[in-house]
C-alpha positions as CSV (number, residue, x, y, z in Angstrom):
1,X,40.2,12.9,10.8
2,X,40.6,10.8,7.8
3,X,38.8,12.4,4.8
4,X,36.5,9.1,3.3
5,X,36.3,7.6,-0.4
6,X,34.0,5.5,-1.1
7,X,35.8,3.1,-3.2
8,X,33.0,0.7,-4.4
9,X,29.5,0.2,-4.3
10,X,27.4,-2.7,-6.0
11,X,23.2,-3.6,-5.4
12,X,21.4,-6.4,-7.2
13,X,18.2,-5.6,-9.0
14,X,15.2,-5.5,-6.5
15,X,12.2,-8.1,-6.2
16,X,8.8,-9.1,-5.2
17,X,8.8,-11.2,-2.2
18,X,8.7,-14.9,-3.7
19,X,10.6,-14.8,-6.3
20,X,13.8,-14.0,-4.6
21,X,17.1,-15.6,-3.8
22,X,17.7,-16.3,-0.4
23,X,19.4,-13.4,1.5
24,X,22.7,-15.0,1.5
25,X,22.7,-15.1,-1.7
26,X,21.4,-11.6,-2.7
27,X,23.7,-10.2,-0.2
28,X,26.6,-11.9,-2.0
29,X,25.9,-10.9,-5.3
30,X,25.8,-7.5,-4.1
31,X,29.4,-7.8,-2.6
32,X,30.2,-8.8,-5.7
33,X,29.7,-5.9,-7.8
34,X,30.9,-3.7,-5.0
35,X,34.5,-5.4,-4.5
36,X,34.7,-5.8,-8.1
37,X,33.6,-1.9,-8.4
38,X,36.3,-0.9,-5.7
39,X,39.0,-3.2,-7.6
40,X,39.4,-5.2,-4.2
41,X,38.9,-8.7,-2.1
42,X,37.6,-9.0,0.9
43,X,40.5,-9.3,2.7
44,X,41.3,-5.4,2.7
45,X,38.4,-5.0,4.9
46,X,39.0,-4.6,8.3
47,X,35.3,-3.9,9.8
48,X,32.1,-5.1,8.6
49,X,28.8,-3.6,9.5
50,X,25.3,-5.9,8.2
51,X,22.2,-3.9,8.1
52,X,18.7,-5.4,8.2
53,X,15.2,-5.7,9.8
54,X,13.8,-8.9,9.7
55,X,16.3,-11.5,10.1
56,X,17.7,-13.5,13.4
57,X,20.5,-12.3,15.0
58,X,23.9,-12.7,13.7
59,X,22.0,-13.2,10.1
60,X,25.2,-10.3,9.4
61,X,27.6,-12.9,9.8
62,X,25.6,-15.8,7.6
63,X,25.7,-13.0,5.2
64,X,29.1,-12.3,4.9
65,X,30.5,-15.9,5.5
66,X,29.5,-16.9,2.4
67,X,31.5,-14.7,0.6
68,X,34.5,-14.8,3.1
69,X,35.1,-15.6,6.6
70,X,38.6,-13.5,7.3
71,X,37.8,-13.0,11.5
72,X,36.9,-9.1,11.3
73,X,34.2,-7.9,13.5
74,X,30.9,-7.9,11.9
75,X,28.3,-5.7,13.4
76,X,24.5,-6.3,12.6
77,X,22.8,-3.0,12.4
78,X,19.1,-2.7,13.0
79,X,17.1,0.7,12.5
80,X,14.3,-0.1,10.8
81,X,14.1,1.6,7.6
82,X,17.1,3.8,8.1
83,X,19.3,0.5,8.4
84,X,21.5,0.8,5.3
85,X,22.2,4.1,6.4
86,X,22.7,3.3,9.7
87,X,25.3,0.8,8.7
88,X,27.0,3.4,6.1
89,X,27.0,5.7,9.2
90,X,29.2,3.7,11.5
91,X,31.8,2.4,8.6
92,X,32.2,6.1,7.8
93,X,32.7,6.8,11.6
94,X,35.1,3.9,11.5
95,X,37.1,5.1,8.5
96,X,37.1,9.1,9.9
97,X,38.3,8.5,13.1
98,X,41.2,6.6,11.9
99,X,40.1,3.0,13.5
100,X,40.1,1.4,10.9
101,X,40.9,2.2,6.7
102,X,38.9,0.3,5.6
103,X,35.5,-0.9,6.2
104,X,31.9,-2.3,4.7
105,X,28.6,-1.4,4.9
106,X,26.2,-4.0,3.6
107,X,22.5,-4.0,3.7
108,X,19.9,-6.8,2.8
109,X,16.6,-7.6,3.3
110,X,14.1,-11.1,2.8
111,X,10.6,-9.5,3.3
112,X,7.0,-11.2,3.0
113,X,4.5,-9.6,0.8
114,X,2.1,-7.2,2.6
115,X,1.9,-4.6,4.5
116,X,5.0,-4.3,7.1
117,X,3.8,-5.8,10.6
118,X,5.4,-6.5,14.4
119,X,7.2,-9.6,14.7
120,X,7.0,-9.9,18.4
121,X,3.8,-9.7,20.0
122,X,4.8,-11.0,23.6
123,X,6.3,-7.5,24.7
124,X,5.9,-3.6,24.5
125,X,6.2,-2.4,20.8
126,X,8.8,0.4,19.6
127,X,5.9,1.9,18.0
128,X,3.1,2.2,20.7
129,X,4.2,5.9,21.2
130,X,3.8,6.8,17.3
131,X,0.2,4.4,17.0
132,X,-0.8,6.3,20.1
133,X,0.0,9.8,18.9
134,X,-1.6,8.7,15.2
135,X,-4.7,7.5,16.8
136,X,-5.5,10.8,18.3
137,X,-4.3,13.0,15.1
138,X,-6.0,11.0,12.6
139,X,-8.0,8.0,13.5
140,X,-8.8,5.4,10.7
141,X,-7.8,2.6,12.6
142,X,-9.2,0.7,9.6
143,X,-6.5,1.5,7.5
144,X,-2.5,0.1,8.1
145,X,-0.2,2.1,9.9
146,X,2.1,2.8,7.7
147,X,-0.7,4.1,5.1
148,X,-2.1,6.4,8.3
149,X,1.4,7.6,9.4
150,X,2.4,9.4,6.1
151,X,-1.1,9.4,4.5
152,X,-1.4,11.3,7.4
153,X,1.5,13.4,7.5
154,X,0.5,14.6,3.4
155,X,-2.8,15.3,4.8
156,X,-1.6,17.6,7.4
157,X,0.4,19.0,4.3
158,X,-3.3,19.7,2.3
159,X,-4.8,20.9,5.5
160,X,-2.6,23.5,6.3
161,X,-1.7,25.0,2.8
162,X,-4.1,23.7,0.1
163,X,-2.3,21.2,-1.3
164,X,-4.1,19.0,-3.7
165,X,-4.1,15.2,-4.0
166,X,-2.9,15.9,-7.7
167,X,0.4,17.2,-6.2
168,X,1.4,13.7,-4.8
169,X,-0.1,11.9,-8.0
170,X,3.1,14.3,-10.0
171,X,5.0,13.2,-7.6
172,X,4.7,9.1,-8.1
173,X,4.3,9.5,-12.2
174,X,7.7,11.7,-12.4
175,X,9.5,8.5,-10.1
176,X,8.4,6.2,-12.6
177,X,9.6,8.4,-16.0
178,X,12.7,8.2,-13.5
179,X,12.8,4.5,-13.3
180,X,12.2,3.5,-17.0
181,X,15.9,4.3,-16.9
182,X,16.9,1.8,-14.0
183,X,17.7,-1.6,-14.6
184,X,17.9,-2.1,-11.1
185,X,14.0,-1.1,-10.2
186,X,11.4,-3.2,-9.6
187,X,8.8,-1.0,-11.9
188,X,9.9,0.3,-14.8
189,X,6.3,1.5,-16.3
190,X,6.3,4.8,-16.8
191,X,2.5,5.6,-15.3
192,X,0.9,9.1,-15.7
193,X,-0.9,11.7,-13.1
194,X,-4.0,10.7,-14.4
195,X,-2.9,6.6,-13.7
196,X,-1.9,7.8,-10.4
197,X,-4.9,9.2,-9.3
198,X,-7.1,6.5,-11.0
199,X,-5.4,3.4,-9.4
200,X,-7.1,1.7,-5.8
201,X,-7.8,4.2,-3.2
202,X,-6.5,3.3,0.1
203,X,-7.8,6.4,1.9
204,X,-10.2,8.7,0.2
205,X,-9.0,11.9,-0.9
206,X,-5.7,11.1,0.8
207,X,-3.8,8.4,-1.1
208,X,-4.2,5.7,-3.6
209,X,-2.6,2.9,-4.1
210,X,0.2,3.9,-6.9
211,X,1.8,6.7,-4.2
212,X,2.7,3.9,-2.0
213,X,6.0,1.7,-2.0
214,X,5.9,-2.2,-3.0
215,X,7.7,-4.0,0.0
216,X,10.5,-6.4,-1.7
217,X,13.5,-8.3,-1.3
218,X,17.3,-6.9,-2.1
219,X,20.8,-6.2,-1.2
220,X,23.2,-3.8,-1.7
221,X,27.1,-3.0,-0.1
222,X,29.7,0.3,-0.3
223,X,33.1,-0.1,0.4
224,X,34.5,3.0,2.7
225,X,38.5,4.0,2.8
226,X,41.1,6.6,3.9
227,X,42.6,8.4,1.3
228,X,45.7,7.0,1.9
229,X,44.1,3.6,1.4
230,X,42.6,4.5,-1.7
231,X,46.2,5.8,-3.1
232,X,47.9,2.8,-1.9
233,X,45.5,0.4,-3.6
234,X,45.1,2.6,-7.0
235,X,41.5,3.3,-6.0
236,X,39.4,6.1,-7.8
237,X,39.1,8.6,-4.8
238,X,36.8,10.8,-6.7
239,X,33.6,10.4,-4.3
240,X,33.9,11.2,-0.9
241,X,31.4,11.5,2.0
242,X,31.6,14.9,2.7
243,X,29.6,15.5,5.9
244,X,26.9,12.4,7.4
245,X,24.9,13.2,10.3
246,X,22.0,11.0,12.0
247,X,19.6,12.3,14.6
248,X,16.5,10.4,16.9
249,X,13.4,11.5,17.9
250,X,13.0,14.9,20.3
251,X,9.9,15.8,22.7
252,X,8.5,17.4,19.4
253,X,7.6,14.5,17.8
254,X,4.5,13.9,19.8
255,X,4.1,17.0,21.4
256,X,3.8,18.9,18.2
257,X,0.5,16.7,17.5
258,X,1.2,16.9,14.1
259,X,1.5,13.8,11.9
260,X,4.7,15.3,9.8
261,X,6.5,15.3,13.4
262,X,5.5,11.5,13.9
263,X,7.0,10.7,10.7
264,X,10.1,12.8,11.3
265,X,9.9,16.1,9.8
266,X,12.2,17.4,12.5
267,X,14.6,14.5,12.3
268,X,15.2,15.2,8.8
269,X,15.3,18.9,9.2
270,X,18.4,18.6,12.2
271,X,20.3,16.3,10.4
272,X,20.0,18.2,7.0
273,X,21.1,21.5,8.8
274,X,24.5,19.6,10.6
275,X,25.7,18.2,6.9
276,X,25.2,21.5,5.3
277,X,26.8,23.0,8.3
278,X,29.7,20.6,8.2
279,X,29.7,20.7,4.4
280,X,30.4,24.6,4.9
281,X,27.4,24.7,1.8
282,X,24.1,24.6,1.7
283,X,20.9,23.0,-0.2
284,X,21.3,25.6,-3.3
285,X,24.7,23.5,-3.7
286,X,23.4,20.3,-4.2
287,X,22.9,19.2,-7.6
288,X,21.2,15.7,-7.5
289,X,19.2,13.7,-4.3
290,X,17.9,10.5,-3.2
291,X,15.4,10.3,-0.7
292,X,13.3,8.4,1.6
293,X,9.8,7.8,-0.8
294,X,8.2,5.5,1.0
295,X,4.9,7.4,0.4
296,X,4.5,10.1,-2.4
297,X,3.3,12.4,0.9
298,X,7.0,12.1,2.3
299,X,8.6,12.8,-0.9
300,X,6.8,16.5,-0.6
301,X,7.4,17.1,3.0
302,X,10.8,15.9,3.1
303,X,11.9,18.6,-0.1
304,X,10.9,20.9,2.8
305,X,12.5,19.3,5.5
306,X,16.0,19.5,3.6
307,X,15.6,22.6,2.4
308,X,15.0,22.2,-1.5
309,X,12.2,24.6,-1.1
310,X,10.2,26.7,1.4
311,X,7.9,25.3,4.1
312,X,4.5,25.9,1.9
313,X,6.4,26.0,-1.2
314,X,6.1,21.7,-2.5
315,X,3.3,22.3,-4.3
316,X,5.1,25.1,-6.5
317,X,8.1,23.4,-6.1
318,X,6.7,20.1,-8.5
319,X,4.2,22.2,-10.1
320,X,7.6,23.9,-12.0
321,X,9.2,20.6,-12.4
322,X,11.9,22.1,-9.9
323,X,12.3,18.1,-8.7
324,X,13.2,16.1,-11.8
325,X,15.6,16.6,-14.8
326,X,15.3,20.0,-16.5
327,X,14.4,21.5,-13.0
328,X,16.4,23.5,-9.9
329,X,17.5,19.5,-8.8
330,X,16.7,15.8,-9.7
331,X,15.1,14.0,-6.7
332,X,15.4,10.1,-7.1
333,X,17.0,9.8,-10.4
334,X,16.6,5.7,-9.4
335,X,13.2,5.8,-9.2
336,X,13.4,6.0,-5.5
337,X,11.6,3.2,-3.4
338,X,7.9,4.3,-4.9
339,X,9.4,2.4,-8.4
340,X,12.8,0.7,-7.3
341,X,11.5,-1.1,-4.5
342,X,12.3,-0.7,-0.5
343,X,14.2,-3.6,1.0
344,X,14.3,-1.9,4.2
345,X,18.0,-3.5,4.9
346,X,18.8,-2.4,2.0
347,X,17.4,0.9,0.6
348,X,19.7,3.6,2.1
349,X,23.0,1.4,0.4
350,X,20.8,1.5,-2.8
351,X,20.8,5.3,-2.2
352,X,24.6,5.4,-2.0
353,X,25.1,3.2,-5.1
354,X,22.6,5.5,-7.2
355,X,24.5,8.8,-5.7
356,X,28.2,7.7,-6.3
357,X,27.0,7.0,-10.1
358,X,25.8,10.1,-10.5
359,X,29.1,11.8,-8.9
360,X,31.2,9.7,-11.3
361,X,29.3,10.2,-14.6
362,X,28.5,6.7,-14.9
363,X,24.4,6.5,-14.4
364,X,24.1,6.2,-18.1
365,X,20.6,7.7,-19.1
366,X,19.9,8.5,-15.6
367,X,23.1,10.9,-15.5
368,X,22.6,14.4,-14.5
369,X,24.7,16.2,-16.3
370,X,27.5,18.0,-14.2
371,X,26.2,16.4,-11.1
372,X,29.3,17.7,-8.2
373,X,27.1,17.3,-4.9
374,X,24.8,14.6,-3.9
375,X,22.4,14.5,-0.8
376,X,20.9,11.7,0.5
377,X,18.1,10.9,2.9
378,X,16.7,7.6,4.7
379,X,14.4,7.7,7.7
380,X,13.4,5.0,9.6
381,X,10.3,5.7,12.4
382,X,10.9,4.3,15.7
383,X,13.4,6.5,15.0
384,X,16.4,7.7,13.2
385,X,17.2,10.1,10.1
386,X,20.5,9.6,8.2
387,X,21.4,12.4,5.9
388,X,24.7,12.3,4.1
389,X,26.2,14.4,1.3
390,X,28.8,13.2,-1.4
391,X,30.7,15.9,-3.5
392,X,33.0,14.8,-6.0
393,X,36.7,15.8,-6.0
């Protein structure tokens, strides 16, 4: 098994809906910056894999013809909002088992404003199961899906051990002090607690408006090789993927009736414990993380799902300041999705980008300062967690 670099990686800043390019476009700027990051053309690629959510099929290959047309398989990846992951996932698999030496991961995503809905309303939706389950945990069918599914899985959080609605408030204000540093985010405004927890409640006593993610538009690509590929090509081999792992839904998930099981506590737990397994480490290791934010709530129950802290111990855990610079690690040193944005294509390749900077000592006044070992989550419900860890070498 080929040990793999990951030899370039490039993103374009993220958008509002409406004032984007088209998605060709986006996704070729972002090739761009990630062959020109890698110090290659697109001819060294051998496989291609194109993540994204709402597009038509083959919109991988519209994607990538624009910037070359070479005959390599492309592959369209779609798994919902792990897709960029997903798509990292299987050019990693193609590059470790020696199939290929070297391959692209590229994700994108043109989005509508609003609140994410189905696009196919003449056949059974991936989702019934998790609307099912959410309508008998917590009810308010008055308020979006999305909003109930982690709103709900935070609340099962405050139930169980007291934690306060303050807690998630910390949580949003610290991403956006994060993102006044990011060029690349959507929000740079550095909001407070108290801005948090004063902006348009969406569910009383649950979540308000700021502790959500803005849906936008985006695209961003990593270029995976051997490491004979990367000394063959004079390629700085100094991140590697050290372990990956991605897991689905079990029996748990509904039969737990617990909303952090719907949104994939248990996912993310299993695929946290193969990486560190694999990694031979564990989470006391890692130095810096990006991970799914989608909703303040599963910011806090995911530092618990991965390990960063103790089941019952988030509220402690931001309360010290144990999840930002200064602290035990930095969580979303981008910003994360609550202020860069979440192009669902294209988030978990904006995750690599950000993490690879970090390893390389190149994230400018983001940097965290002797960062060796990088971890890296995206969930996508429906489902499927993708958890990777990057150590420089």
């Amino acid at each position: 098994m080929s040990k793999v670099v990951v030899a370039g990686v490039g993103m374009i800043p993220f958008v509002k809906p409406g004032v984007n390019k088209p998605y060709p476009e986006m996704a070729a700027a972002a090739l761009a910056a990630a062959f020109a990051d890698a110090g290659l053309d697109y001819g060294a690629v051998k496989q291609a894999y194109a993540g994204y959510v709402y597009g038509d099929s083959t919109a991988g290959q519209r994607a990538l013809y624009g910037y070359g047309m070479t005959g390599i398989p492309v592959f369209n990846v779609n798994n919902n909002c792990s897709t960029g992951s997903s798509a990292l996932f299987l050019a990693r698999q193609a590059v470790e088992s020696g199939a290929v030496d070297c391959a692209l991961a590229l994700g994108f995503e043109q989005m509508n404003p609003g609140a994410l809905g189905a696009m196919f309303h003449d056949r059974p939706s991936p989702f019934e199961p998790f609307d099912v389950a959410t309508d008998e945990i917590v009810g308010h069918a008055e308020i979006p899906l999305a909003l109930r599914y982690f709103g709900g899985a935070g609340l099962a959080h405050m139930q169980e051990f007291g934690t306060p609605l303050e807690t998630f408030a910390k949580i949003r204000a610290k991403a956006s002090r994060h993102a006044a540093n990011n060029p690349m985010s959507l929000f740079r405004n550095v909001v407070t607690t108290e801005d948090v927890l004063a902006s348009t409640v969406m569910w009383p006593g649950v979540m308000t408006k700021l502790m959500a993610c803005p849906p936008t538009c985006g695209a961003a690509a990593a270029i995976l090789c051997s490491e004979d590929f990367a000394k063959k090509h004079g390629i700085d081999a100094s991140v590697r993927i050290g372990a990956q792992a991605m897991t689905t839904d079990t029996p748990k998930t509904f039969e737990a009736h617990d909303m952090r099981e719907v949104v994939g506590f248990s996912m993310a737990r299993e695929a946290a414990r193969q990486v560190y397994e694999a990694a031979g480490i564990g989470p006391e290791d890692v130095d810096v993380v990006e991970l799914h934010d989608c909703f303040a709530h599963n910011e806090l129950i995911t530092y618990e799902a991965i390990g960063l802290c103790p089941i019952g111990g988030a509220q402690k855990f931001v309360d010290e300041g144990d999840n930002t610079y200064g602290g035990r690690y930095v969580t979303n040193p981008s910003g994360g999705l609550l202020s860069k944005g979440h192009p669902l294509g294209a988030t978990g390749l904006a995750q690599c980008t950000e993490l690879v900077q970090q390893l390389r000592g190149t994230a400018d006044k983001r940097q965290v300062e002797g960062a060796r070992v990088a971890l890296q989550h995206n969930l996508g419900l429906g489902g499927a967690c993708v958890v990777t860890l990057y150590e420089r070498v």
